[in-house]
C-alpha positions, 0 to 999 in steps of 0.5 A, a space after each residue: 603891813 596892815 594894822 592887824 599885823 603890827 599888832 600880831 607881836 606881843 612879845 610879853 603877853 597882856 592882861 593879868 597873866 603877862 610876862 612877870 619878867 618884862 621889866 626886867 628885860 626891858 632893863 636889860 635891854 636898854 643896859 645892853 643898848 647903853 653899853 654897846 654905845 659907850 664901849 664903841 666909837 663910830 664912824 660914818 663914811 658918807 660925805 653926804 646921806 641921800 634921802 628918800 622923800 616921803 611921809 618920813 625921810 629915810 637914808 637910801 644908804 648909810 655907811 657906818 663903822 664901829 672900833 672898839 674904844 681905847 678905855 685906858 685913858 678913862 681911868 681916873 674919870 669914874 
């Protein structure tokens, strides 16, 4: 991917006619990113995550499960 591409993206615009609405949704992305980790539990089903060297060390693979937490106990901890 060349640098001409990654900056292809601009999903919001720029300049004085962007997106008045980005903030918002940056908002709401992050609310919608907190709630699906506090909502859940995870799980990961590797012993071991085998890697792959190279500028940035990445999983080759990387089994994870997701259940939907028990809120009944949390009620008298809000």
């Amino acid at each position: 991917m060349t640098e001409k591409m990654k900056s292809a993206f601009i999903p919001f615009s720029t300049g004085p006619r962007a997106c008045i609405g980005r903030n918002l949704a940056e908002v709401e992305l992050k609310m919608i990113a907190a709630t699906i980790v506090v909502n859940f539990d995870y799980e990961l089903y590797e012993e071991k995550l085998e890697t792959r060297e190279g500028f940035l060390r990445k999983p080759l693979r990387c089994m994870v499960g997701i259940k939907k937490r028990d809120r009944s106990n949390d009620q008298g901890e809000r």
